[in-house]
C-alpha positions in Angstrom: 96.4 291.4 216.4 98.3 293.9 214.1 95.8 296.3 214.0 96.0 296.4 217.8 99.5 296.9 218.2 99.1 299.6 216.1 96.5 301.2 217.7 98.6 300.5 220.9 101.5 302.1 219.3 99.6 305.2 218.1 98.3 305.5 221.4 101.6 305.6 222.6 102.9 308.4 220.8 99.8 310.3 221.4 100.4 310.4 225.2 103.9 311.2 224.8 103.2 314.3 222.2 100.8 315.8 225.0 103.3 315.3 227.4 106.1 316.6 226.3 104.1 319.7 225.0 102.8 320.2 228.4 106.1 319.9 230.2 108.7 322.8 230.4 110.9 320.4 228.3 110.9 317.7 225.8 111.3 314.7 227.4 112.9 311.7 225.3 109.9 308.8 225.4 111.2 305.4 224.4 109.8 303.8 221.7 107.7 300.2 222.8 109.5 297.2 222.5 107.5 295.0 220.5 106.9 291.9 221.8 106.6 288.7 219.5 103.6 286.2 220.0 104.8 283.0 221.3 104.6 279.9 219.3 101.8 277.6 220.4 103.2 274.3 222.0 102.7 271.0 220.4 100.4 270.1 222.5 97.9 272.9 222.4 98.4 272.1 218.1 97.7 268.6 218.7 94.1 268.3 217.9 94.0 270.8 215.2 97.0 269.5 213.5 95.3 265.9 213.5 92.8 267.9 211.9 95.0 269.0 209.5 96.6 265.8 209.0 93.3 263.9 208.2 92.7 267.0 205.4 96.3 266.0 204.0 96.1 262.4 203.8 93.0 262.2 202.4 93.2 264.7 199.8 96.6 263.6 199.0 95.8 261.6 195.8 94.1 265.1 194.4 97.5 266.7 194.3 99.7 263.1 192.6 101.7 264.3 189.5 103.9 262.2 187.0 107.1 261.7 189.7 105.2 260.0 191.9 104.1 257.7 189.0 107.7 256.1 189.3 106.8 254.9 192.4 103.3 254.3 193.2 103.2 252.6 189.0 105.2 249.4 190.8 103.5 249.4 193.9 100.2 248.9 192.2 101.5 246.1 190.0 103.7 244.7 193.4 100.3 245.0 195.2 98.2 243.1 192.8 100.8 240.7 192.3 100.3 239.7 196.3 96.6 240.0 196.1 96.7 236.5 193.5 99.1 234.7 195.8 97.6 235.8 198.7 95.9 232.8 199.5 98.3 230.1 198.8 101.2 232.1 200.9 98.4 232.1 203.7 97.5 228.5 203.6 101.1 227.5 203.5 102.0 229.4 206.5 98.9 227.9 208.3 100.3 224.6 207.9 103.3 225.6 210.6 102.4 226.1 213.6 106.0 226.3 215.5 106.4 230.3 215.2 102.7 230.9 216.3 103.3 231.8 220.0 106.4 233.7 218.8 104.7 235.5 216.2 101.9 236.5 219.0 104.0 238.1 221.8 106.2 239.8 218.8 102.9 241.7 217.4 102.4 243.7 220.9 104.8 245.7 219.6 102.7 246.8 217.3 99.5 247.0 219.0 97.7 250.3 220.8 99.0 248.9 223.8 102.5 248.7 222.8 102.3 251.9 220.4 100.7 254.0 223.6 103.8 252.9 225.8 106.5 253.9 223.5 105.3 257.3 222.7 104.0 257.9 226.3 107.6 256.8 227.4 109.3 259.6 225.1 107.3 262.2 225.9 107.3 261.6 229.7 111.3 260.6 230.0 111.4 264.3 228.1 109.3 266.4 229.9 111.4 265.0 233.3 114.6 265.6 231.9 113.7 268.4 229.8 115.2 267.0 226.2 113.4 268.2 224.1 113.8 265.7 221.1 112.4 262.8 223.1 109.2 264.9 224.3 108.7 266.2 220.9 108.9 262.2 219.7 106.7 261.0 222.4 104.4 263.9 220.7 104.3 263.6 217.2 104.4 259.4 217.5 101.1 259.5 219.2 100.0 262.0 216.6 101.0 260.1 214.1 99.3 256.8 215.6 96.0 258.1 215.8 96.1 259.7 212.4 96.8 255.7 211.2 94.2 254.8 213.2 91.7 256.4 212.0 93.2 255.4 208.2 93.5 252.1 208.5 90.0 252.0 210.2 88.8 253.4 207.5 90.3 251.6 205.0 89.1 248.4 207.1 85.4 249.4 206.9 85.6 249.8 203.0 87.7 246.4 201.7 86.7 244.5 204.2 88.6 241.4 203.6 88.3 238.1 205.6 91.3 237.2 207.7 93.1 233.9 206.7 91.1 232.0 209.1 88.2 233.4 207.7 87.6 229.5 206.5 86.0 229.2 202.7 85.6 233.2 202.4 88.8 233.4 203.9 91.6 236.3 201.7 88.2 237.8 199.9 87.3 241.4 200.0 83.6 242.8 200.6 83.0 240.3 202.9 82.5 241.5 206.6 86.6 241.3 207.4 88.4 243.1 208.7 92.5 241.5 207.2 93.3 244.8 205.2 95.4 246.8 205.8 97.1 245.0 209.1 96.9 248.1 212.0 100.1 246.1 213.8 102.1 246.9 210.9 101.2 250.5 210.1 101.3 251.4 214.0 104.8 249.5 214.2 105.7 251.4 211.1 104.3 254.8 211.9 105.8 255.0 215.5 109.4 253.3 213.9 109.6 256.1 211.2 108.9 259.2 213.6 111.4 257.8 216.0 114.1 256.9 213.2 113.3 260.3 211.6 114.0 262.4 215.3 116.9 260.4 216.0 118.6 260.9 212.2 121.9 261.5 213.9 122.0 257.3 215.4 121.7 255.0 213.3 121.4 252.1 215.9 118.1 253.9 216.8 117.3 253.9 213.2 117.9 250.3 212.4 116.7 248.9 215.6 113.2 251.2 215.0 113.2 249.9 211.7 114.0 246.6 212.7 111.2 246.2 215.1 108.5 247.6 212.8 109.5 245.0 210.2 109.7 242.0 213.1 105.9 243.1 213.8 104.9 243.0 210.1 106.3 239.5 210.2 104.6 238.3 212.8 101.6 239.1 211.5 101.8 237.2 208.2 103.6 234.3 210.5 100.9 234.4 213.1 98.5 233.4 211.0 96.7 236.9 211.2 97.3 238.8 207.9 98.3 237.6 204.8 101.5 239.6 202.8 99.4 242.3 200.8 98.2 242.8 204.3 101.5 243.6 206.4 102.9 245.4 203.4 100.5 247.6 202.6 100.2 248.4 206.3 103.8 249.3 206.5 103.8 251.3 203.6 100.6 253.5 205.3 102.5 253.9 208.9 106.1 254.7 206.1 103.9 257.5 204.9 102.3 259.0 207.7 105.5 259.0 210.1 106.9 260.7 207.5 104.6 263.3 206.8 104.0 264.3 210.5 106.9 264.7 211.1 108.4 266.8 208.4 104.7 268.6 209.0 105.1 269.6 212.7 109.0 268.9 213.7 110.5 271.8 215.2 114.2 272.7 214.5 116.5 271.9 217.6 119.8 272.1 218.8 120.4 268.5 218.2 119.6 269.3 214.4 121.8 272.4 214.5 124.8 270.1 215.6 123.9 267.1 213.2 123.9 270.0 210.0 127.1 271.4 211.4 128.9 268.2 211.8 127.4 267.1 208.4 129.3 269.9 206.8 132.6 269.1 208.5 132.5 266.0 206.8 131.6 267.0 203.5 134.7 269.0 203.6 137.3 266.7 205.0 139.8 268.8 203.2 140.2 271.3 205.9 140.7 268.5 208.5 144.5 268.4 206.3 147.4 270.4 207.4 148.1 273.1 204.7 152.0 273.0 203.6 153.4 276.5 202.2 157.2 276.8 201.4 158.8 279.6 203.4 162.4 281.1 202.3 163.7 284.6 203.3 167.0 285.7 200.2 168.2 287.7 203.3 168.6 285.7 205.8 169.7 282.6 203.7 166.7 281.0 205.9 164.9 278.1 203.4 162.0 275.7 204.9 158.5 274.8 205.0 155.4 276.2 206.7 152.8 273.4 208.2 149.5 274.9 209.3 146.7 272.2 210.9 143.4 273.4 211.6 141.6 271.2 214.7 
């Protein structure tokens, strides 16, 4: 592309040397305005940033260095520590059966059902009213969901581990399951972090994403469906890919510009006081004080 501007540009100047040498006088030729390339659209990125999602994700644990030991050291122990309980949490839940029907209509939420609805919501509710930040969300939510979708799948097809109604085989991995990771929890978790991450500036929309998301993990462990290690992990998966798509593929907007600018008002609530000089003039005998508020 650069080489053809510049051979546009050359070309340019060629015709307007001839010209002017031709003609009885110089005549000034305007230089050509270059013209920047627009930046593709989200959507026409969509596919190829999946793409480049799946080539992040997965090669992410090539790239771990000794900070992210402080983290991911107690998540392993945390982890195994649920794997060995696992099965007595499970059968003790089992035993209730009061939340079940609650715990079932809870988890749509969380399903590709419920997960297709929100983020087809945003991005249509955007596109008709032209705000950007909810089209973008409606975007990078379903990006983000099929990215764990295709993880958790995964991750399904490898451990393998029966479901707690799975009867004597039931919380044991390698054994034709398909209990971990739990998909309602990292699709509740995944579309919950986008949406709290585009709306940074409300933090009802934060806590009641949030708070959703961790309702749906619930459910999942109360329903019978998945045992802890299950919901947990799951969260932790959708935690990390909402977070990475988004930082990945957001797009500065005016809403951000505002939220920075306001955040910098705050951090200096000193000019928000008056300033108080003294004022006195020896001529005029004239003595007093000088308030200035800036607002």
């Amino acid at each position: 592309m650069r080489s053809n501007r510049s051979s546009f540009c050359l070309f340019v100047i060629f015709l307007a040397t001839v010209g002017s040498a031709a003609a009885q006088r110089p005549v000034a030729t305007p230089a050509p305005t270059p013209v920047a390339s627009p930046t593709p659209t989200l959507e026409r990125q969509f596919f190829k940033n999946i793409l480049r999602d799946q080539k992040a994700i997965w090669t992410a644990p090539l790239h771990l260095d000794r900070e992210h030991a402080k983290w991911l050291v107690p998540a392993g122990v945390g982890t195994m520590a649920l794997f060995t309980t696992d099965r007595m949490t499970g059968d003790e839940i089992a035993e209730a059966d009061g939340q079940r029907n609650a715990s079932r209509i809870i988890s749509y939420a969380g399903s590709i059902y419920g997960v297709a609805a929100t983020a087809g919501t945003f991005y249509l509710v955007g596109r008709a009213t032209q705000n950007a930040r909810a089209r973008e969300t409606g975007i990078l939510a379903t990006e983000a969901a099929l990215n764990t979708v295709i993880v958790v799948g995964s991750l399904k097809g490898i451990t393998q581990r029966e479901r707690p109604s799975g009867g004597h085989e039931r919380s044991e991995f390698f054994d034709g399951g398909s209990s971990f990771p739990s998909g309602h929890s990292a699709q509740a978790w995944t579309i919950a972090t986008v949406v709290a991450n585009e709306y940074h500036d409300h933090r009802l929309v934060q806590v009641a994403a949030y708070g959703i998301a961790s309702a749906v993990s619930l459910a999942r462990f109360t329903g019978g469906y998945h045992y802890i290690s299950d919901v947990v992990v799951g969260a932790g998966i959708g935690f990390g890919i909402g977070q990475y798509v988004y930082h990945a593929h957001h797009r500065q907007s005016a809403a951000d510009t505002d939220f920075t600018a306001t955040n910098d008002e705050n951090e200096k609530p000193k000019d928000r006081w008056p300033a108080i000089t003294p004022e006195y003039s020896r001529r005029a005998h004239a003595y007093g004080v000088a308030v200035t508020w800036k607002f």
